[in-house]
C-alpha positions as CSV (number, residue, x, y, z in Angstrom):
1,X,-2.9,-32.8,-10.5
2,X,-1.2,-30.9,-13.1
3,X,-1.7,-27.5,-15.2
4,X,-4.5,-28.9,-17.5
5,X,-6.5,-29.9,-14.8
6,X,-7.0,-26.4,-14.7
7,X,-6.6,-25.0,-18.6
8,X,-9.3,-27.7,-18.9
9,X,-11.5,-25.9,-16.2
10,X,-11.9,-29.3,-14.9
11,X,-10.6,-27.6,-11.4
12,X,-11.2,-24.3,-10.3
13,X,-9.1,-21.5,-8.7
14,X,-9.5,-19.7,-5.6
15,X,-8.8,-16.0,-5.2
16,X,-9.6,-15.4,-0.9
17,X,-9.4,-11.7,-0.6
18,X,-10.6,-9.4,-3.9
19,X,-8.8,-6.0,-2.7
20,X,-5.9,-3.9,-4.8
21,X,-3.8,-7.1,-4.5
22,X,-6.4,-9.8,-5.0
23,X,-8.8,-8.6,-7.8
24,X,-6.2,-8.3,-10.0
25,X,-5.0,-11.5,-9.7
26,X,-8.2,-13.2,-10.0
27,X,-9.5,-11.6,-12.4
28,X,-6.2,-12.3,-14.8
29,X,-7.0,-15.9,-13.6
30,X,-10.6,-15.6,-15.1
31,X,-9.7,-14.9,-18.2
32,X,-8.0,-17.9,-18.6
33,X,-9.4,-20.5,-16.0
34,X,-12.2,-20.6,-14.0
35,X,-12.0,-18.7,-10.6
36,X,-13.8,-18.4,-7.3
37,X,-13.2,-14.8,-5.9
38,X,-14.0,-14.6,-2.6
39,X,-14.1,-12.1,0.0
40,X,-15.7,-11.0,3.6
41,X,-17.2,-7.9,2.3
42,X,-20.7,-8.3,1.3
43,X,-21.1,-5.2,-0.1
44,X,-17.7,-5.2,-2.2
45,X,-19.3,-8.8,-3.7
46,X,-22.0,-6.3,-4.9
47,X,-20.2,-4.0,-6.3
48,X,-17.7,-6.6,-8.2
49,X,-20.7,-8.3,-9.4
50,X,-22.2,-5.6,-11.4
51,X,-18.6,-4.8,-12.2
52,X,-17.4,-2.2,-10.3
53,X,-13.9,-2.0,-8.2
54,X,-14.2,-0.7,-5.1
55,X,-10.6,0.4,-5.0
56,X,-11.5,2.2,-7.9
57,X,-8.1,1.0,-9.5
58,X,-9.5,-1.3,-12.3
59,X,-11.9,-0.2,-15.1
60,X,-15.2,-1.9,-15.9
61,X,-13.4,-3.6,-19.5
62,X,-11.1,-5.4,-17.1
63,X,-14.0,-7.7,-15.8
64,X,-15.5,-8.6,-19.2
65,X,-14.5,-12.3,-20.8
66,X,-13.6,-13.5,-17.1
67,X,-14.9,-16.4,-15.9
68,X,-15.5,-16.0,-12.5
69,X,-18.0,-16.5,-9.7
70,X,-17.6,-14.0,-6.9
71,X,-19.0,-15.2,-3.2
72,X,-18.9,-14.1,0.2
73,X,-20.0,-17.8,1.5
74,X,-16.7,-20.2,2.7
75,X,-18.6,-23.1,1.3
76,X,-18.0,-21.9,-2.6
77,X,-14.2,-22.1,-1.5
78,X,-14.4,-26.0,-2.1
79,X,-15.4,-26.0,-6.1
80,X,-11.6,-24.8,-6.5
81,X,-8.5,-27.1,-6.3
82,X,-5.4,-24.5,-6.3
83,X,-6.4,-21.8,-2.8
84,X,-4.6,-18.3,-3.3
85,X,-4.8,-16.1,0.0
86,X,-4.0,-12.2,-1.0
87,X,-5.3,-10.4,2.4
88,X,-3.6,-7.6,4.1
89,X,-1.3,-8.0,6.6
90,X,-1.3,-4.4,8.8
91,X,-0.1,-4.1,12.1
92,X,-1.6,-2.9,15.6
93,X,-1.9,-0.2,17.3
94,X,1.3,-0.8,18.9
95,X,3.4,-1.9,15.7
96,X,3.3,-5.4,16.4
97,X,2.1,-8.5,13.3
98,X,-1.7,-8.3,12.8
99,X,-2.2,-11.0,11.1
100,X,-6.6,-11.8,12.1
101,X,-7.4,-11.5,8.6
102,X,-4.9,-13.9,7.4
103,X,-5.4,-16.4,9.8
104,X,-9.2,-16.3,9.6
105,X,-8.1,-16.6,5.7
106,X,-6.6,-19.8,6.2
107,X,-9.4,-21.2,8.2
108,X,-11.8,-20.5,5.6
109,X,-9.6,-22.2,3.1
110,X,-8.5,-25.1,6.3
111,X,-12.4,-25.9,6.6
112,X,-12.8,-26.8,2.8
113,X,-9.8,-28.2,2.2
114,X,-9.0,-31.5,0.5
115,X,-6.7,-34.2,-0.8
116,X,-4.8,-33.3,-3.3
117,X,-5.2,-29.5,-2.7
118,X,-2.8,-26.5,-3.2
119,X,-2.4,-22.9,-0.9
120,X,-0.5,-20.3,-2.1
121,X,-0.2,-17.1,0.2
122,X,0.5,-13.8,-1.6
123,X,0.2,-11.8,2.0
124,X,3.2,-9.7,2.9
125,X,4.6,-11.9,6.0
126,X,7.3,-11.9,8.3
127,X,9.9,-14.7,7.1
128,X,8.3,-18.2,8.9
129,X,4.9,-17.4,8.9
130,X,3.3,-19.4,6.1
131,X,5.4,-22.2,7.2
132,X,5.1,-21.8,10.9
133,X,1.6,-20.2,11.6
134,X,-0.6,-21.1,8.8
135,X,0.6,-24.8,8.2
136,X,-0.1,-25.7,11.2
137,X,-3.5,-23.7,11.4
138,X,-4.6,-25.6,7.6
139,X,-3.6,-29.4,9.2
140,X,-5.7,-28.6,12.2
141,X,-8.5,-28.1,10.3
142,X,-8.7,-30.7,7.6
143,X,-7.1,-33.5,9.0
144,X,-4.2,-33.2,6.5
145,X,-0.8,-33.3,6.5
146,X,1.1,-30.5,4.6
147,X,3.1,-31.9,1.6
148,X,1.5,-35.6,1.8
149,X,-1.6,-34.9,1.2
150,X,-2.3,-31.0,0.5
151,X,0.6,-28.3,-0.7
152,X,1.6,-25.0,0.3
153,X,3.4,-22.2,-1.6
154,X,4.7,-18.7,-1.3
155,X,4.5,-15.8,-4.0
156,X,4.7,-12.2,-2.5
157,X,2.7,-9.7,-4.5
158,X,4.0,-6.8,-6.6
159,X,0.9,-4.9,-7.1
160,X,1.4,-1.1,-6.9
161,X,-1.4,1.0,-6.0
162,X,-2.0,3.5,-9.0
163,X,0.6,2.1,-10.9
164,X,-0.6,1.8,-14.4
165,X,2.8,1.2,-15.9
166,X,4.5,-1.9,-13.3
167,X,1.7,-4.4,-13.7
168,X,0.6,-8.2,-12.8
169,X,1.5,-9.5,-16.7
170,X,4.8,-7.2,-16.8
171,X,6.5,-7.7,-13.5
172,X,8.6,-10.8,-12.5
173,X,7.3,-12.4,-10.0
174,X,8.9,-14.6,-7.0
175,X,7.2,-17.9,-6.8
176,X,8.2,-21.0,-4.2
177,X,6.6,-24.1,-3.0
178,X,7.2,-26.4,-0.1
179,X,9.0,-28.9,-2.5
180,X,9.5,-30.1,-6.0
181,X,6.4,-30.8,-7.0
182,X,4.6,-27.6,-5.5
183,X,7.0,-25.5,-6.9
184,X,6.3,-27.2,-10.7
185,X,2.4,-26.5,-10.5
186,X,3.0,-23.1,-9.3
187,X,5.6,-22.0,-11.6
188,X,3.1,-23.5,-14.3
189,X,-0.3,-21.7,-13.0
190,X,1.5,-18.4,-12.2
191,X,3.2,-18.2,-15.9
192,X,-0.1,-18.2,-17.5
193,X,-1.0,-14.6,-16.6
194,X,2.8,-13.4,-15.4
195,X,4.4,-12.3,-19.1
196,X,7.6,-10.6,-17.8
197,X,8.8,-13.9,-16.2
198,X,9.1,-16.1,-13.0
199,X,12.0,-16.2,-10.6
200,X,12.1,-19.6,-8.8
201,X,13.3,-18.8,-4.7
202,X,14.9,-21.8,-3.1
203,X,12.6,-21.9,-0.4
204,X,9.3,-20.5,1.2
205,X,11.0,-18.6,3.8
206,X,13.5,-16.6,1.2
207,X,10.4,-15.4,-0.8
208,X,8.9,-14.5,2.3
209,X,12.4,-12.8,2.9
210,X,12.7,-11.4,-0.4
211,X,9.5,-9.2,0.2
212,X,10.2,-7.9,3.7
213,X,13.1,-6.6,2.2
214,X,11.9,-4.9,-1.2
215,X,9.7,-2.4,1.1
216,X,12.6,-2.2,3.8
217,X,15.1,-0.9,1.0
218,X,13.1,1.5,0.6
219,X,11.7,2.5,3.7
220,X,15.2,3.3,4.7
221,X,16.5,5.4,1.4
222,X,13.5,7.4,1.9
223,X,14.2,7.5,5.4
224,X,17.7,9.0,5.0
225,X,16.6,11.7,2.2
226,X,14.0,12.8,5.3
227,X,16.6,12.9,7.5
228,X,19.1,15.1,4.8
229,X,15.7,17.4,3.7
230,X,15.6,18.2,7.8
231,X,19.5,19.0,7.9
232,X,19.1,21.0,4.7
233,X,16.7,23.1,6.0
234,X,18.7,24.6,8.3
235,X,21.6,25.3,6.0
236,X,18.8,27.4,4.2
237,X,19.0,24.8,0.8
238,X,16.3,23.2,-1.2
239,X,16.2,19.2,-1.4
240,X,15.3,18.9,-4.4
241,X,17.9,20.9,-5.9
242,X,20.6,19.0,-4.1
243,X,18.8,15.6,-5.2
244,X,18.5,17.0,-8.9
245,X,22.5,18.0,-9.0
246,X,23.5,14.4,-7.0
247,X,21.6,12.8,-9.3
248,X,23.6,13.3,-12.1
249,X,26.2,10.8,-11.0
250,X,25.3,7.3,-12.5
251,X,25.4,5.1,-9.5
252,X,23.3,7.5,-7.6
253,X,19.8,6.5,-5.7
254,X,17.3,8.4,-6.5
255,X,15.0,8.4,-3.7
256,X,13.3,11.5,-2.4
257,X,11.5,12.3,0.9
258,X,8.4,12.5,1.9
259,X,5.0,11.0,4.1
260,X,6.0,7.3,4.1
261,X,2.3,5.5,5.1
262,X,-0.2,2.7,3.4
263,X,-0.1,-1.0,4.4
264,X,3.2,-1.5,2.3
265,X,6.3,0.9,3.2
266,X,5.2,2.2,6.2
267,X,3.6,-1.3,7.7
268,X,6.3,-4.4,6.1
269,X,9.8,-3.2,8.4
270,X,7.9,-3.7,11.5
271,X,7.6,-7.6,9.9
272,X,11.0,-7.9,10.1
273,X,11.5,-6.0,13.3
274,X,9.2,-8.6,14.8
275,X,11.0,-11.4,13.8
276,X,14.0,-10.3,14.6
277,X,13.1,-9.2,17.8
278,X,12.1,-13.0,18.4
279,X,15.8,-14.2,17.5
280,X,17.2,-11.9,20.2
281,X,18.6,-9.5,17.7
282,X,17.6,-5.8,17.8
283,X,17.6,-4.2,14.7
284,X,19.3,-0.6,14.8
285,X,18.9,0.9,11.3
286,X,15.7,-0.3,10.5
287,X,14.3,1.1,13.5
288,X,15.7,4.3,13.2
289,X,14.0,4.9,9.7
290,X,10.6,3.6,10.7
291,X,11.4,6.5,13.1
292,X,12.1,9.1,11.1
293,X,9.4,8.5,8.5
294,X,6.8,8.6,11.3
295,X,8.2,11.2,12.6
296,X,7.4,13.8,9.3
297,X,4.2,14.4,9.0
298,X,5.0,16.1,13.0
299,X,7.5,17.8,11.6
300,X,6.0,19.0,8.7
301,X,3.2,20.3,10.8
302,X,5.7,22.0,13.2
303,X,7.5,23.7,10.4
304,X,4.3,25.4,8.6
305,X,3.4,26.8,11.7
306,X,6.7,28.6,12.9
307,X,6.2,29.6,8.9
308,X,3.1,31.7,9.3
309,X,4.7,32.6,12.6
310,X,7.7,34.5,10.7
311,X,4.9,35.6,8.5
312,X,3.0,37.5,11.4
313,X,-0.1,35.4,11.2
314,X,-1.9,34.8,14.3
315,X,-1.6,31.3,14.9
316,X,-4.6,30.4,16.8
317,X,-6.7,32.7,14.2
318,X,-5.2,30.7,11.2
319,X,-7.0,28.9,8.9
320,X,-5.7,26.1,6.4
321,X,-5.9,24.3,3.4
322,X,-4.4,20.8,2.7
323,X,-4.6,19.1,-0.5
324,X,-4.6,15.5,-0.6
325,X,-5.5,12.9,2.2
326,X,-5.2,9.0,0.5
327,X,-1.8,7.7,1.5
328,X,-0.1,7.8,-2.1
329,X,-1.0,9.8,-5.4
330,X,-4.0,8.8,-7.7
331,X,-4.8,6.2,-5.9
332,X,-8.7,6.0,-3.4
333,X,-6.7,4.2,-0.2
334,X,-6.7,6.4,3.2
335,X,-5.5,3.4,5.1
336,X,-2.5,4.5,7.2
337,X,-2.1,7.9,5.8
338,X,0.0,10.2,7.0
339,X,-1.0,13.1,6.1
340,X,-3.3,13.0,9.3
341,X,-0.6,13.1,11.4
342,X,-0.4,16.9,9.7
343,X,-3.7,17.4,10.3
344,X,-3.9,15.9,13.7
345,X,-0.5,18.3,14.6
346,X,-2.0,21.4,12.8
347,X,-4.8,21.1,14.7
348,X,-3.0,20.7,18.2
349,X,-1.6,24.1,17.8
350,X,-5.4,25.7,17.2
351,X,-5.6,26.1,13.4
352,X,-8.3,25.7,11.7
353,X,-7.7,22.4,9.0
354,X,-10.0,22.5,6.0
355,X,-9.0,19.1,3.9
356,X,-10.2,18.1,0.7
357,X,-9.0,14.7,-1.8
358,X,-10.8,14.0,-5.7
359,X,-10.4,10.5,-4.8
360,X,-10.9,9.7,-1.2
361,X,-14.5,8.3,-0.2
362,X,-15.9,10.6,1.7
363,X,-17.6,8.3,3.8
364,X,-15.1,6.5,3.9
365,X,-12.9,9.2,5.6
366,X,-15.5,9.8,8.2
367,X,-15.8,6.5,9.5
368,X,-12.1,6.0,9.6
369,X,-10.6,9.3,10.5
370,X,-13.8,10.9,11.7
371,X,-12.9,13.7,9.7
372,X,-15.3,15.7,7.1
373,X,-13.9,16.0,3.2
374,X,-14.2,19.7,2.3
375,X,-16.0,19.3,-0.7
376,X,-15.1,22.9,-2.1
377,X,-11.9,24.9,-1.0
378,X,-13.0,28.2,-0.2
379,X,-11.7,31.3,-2.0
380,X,-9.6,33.9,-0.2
381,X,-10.0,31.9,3.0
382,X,-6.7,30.6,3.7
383,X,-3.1,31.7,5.4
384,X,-1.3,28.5,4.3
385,X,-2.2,25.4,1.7
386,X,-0.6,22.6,2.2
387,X,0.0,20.5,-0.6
388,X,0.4,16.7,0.7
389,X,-0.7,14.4,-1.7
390,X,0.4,14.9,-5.5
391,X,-2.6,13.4,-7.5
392,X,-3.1,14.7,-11.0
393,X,-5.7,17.0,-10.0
394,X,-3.0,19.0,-8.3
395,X,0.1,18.9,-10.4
396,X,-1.1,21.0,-12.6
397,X,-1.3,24.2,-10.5
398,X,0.1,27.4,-10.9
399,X,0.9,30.1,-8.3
400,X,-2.7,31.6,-9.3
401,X,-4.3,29.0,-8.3
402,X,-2.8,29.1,-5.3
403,X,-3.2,32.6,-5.0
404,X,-7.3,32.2,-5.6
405,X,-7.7,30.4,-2.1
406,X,-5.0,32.4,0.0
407,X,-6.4,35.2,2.0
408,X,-3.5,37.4,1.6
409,X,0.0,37.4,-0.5
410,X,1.7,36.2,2.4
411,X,-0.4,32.8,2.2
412,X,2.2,29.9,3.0
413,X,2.4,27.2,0.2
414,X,3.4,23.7,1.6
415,X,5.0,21.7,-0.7
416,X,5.3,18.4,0.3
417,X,6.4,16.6,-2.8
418,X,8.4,19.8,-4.3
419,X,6.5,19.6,-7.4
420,X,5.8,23.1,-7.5
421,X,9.0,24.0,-7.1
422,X,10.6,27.0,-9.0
423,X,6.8,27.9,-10.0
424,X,6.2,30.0,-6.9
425,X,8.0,33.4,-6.5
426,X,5.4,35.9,-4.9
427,X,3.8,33.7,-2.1
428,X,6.3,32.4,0.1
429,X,7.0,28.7,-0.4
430,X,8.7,25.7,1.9
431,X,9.4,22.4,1.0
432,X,11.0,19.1,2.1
């Protein structure tokens, strides 16, 4: 089987799993070959059928010339020839691998699969797993032996959630295959819709690797700027300021702090903790971030309360607003937020926590969080907002708008992000 068995539409590409990672990918696919898009949901096959993205992150002129059949039945899975499994991969309660969805994946693709056959995971996994969990999961199942008669391959995704500038066509992406002749069919399918170029790993496990660690990075910059925006704070300095005069050295991070949550950053360290964990080593620094990062949204909680406490507002009479609720800007996800570990805090100490988000489902919201949206902020109502998430609805405010909800001039503003920074002078004002 080569690349024209597909360009011919002669064989059939699988997409299994059509959220912010998946749908993308598929339907870049469609417009090229012909795709199967599959997916649990019953209700998000509806809504992709009539052209709709449930994520809210595509428009409807991203579905049109596509040539794709979308299906919530496993037996569809078998028109396609090349299987690509982009599921999420959260953890439990406890911080430990979740990894149902991607197992039950690979059984749907396991039950259909045949001679000849290719699976290509694009799931965030711990280093091992495709080769050492799945593998043996997809032989089980078909009667097949991996690289004889069927073919695996690893290629991490790069998709950022309300990203409209880092895209699938402009982004190098990693791809690997469990030998020589994987690896040339992938290369060759993935280069039809990635323009910015492919970069070939040696193996399965370093692209698994290579993921773990581009969220890792991170988590731990952003990690140690929480940490400095805590010790600032108590030298009676602003963040921001000290970021913004630091940054003007060239090899300087720029990294800034923050609520660290979703099913990327705040979810892919505990991967690698795992793993490590299971070679007997303990991992010291990458603990201690994940610690601090879930530790803010507390904090953050703790400090606007000992605010309205200097203030002289009655605590357990106070009444606040918080702006934002989804776990990034502009974007519709609420999975793993942590903004509600504000709210949650907030509300531990007796205030009174109105919340409202343009782009959260309100429904949505309820069944997760069991929380109620506040569809309207209420004027003069408030003694502190609290402005957590920066979507574009919010950057644009000025201190009268601000003013307009507070019930008082010595209403608290919040500022998570710092983005209204030197744009508040009568209200009093804290930030990271």
């Amino acid at each position: 089987m080569d690349i024209k068995d597909f360009t011919s539409k002669k064989a059939k590409v699988s997409v299994v799993g059509l959220g912010y990672v998946g749908l993308p990918l598929a339907l870049a696919f469609a417009r090229k070959l012909s795709v199967v898009g599959f997916d649990i949901d019953p209700q998000r096959i509806a809504m992709l059928k009539k052209g709709e993205d449930p994520s809210q992150e595509l428009s409807r002129e991203a579905f049109a010339d596509t040539d794709i059949l979308y299906t919530d039945k496993v037996a569809e899975l078998a028109q396609a020839r090349f299987h690509i499994v982009a599921v999420p991969t959260p953890v439990d309660k406890t911080n430990l691998p979740d990894l149902k969805l991607l197992l039950s994946a690979t059984e749907s693709v396991g039950s259909i699969l045949k001679k000849g056959d290719y699976v290509v995971y694009e799931s965030t996994v711990y280093p091992g797993a495709t080769e050492e969990d799945c593998v043996p999961l997809l032989e089980r199942l078909s009667g097949l032996k991996c690289g004889v008669d069927f073919k695996v391959g690893y290629s991490p995704e790069r998709i950022n959630p309300g990203d409209k500038v880092h895209t699938l066509a402009n982004t190098v992406k990693i791809v690997s295959g469990c030998d020589g002749e994987a690896l040339t069919l992938i290369r060759d399918m993935y280069a039809l819709v990635v323009e910015a170029g492919l970069h070939v790993a040696p193996s399965i496990k370093v692209a698994e690797a290579a993921k773990i660690i581009e969220n890792t990075q991170r988590d731990v910059n952003i990690a140690l700027m929480n940490e400095l925006s805590i010790i600032f704070d108590r030298m009676g300095i602003n963040t921001y300021d000290v970021l913004e005069a630091a940054g003007t050295k060239w090899n300087f991070l720029k990294f800034y702090p923050g609520l660290v949550g979703g099913h990327c950053i705040g979810v892919d360290p505990y991967y690698l903790v795992y793993k490590s964990r299971t070679l007997h080593y303990h991992p010291k620094v990458i603990n201690t971030g994940r610690f601090v990062n879930d530790s803010m949204g507390g904090y953050i909680a703790k400090k606007t309360v000992k605010k309205l406490i200097a203030l002289g507002k009655p605590v357990q009479k106070a009444r606040v607003l918080v702006l934002g609720l989804t776990f990034k800007e502009n974007v519709s996800d609420i999975r793993n937020t942590k903004v509600m570990d504000i709210i949650r805090e907030l509300k531990d100490y007796g205030l009174e926590v109105d919340v409202t988000d343009p782009r959260a489902e309100v429904a949505e919201v309820k069944k997760m969080y069991r929380l109620e949206l506040c569809p309207e902020p209420v004027p003069h109502a408030y003694d502190a907002v609290v402005a957590a998430v920066a979507h574009q609805e919010y950057t644009g405010w000025q201190e009268a708008d601000f003013e307009r909800f507070m019930k008082d001039e010595k209403g608290l503003v919040v500022d998570v992000k710092g983005i209204y920074r030197n744009k508040i002078s009568r209200l009093p004002y804290w930030s990271l």
